[in-house]
N, C-alpha and C positions, 0 to 999 in steps of 0.2 A: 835760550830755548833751542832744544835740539829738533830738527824738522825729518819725519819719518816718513817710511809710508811702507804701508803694511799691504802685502796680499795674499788676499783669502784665495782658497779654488774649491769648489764648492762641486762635487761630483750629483749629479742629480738623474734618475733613474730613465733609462730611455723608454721612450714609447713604445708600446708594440705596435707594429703593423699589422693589419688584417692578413689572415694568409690570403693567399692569392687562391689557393684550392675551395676556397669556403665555399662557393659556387658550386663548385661538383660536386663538393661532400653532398650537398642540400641536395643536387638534384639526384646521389644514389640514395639518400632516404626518401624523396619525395616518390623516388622509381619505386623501391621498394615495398611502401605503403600501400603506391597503386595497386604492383603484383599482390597483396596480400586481400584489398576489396578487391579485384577479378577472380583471384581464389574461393570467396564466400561466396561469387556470383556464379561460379562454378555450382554444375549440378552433381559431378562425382567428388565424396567428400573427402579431403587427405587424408593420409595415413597419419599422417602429423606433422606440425608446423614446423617444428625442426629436425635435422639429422646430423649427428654428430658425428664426422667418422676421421679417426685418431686411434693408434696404437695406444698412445696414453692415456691409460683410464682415468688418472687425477685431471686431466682435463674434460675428457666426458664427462666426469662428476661438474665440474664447474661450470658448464656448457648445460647440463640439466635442471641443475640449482641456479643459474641464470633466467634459462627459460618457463619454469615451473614457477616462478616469482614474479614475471612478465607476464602468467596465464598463457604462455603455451605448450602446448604438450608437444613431448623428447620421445626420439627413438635414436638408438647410437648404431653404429657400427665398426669394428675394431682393427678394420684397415680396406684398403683401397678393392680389394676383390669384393669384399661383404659387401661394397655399395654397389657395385656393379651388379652383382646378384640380384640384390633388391630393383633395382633401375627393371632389369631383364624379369622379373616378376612384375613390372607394372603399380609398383608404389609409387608415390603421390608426394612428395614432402613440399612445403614452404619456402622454405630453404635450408639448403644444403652447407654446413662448416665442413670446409673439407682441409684436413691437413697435407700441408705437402710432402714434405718427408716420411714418408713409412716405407718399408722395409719390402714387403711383398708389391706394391703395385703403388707406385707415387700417386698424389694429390690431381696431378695435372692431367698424366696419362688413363685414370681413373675415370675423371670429367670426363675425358675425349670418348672411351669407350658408353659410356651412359649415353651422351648425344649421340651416338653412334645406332644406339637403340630405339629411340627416340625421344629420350627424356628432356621435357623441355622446363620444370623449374629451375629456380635461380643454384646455381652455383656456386659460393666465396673460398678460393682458395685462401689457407691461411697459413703464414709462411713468417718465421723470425730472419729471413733473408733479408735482406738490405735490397732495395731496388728502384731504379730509374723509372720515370713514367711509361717510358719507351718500352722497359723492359715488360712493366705490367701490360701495358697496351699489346706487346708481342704474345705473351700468355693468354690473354683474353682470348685470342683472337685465332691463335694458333689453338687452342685446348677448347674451345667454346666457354670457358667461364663467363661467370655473370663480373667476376670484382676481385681482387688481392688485398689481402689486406696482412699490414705488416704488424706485428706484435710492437705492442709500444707506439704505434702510431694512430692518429683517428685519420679515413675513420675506426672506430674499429667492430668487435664482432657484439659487443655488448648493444653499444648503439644500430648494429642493423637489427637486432633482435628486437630492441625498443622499437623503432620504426616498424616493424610487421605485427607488433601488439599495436599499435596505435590504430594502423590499414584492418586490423580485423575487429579490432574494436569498432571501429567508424562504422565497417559494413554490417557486423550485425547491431548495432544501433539505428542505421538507417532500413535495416530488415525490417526492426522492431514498430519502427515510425510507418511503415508503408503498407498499402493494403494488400493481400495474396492478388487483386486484379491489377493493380498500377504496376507492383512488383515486376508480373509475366509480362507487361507492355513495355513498363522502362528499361527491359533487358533487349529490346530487338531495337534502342534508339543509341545514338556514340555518345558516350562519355561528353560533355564539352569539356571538363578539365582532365580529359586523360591527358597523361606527359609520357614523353618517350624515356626511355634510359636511356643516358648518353652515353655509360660504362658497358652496353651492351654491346658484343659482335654483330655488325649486320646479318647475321649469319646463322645467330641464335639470338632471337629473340626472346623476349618474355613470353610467354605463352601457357592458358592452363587450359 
């Protein structure tokens, strides 16, 4: 008898880890939902729930065909001055897809002047740039944006759009549920689940 011994190795698929972000993805949808029931609680109605503003119109098409699928209504604009315009006419949006790279008046620089005006919806600049937390926290904070969101990474523009159909959904469901007298009373009492944004600037808040 001949005495062997045999070894197998057996490669076996590693686990995933939870990301470590899942925490703050949650709390920029949970933020987000918020801002969109304070939006419906609002008595001046938006212009519309989204704004798309990108040089590239195959994107605005897809940003529209997104939102229009989600039940909300799109208005675009086809670079960083048209938004500002609008901002300086006193439009209303949901929130804002703002590209960073264009040509006449960048993403960031765009943000700043709108706050500048007074414009307090949310902001998302959106950027195929590769970037650090640091870097995005620098942007926020320096530009007043609401969020950065990097193409190819979550979270990303599809899911904050989900989240602001969910926030408006809720409020006018809970519209629907409540009587025009409780309504006018429950609006002069706080939130107990209001949440704060974490991805907010102290500096620019959420605000409608």
């Amino acid at each position: 008898a001949i005495d062997a011994s045999i070894t197998i190795t057996i490669s076996l698929p590693r686990m995933q880890e939870p990301a470590a972000d899942d925490a703050s993805r949650l709390d920029v949808f949970q933020g987000i939902e918020q801002a969109a029931i304070d939006a419906m609680d609002h008595s001046d109605a938006l212009d519309a729930d989204v704004l798309g503003v990108d040089d590239n119109s195959l994107l605005l098409k897809m940003y529209a065909r997104k939102a229009l699928k989600s039940g909300l209504s799109f208005k675009s604009a086809s670079d960083g001055d048209a938004a500002v315009e609008l901002a300086r006419q006193g439009k209303r949006y949901g929130i804002v897809l703002m590209d960073k790279q264009m040509p006449e008046l960048t993403g960031d620089l765009a943000c700043s002047s709108m706050r500048q005006l007074g414009y307090k919806g949310l902001v998302a600049l959106v950027t195929a740039d590769n970037m650090s937390g640091e870097e995005k926290d620098k942007l926020i904070c320096e530009f007043g944006l609401n969020m950065v969101l990097i193409k190819g990474e979550a979270p990303s523009w599809m899911e904050c759009l989900d989240a602001w159909s969910k926030g408006k959904k809720e409020a006018l469901a809970s519209k629907r549920q409540t009587a025009p007298h409780d309504r006018s009373l429950n609006r002069t009492q706080p939130r107990a689940d209001r949440r704060s944004f974490r991805g907010l600037c102290k500096s620019h808040s959420v605000a409608f």
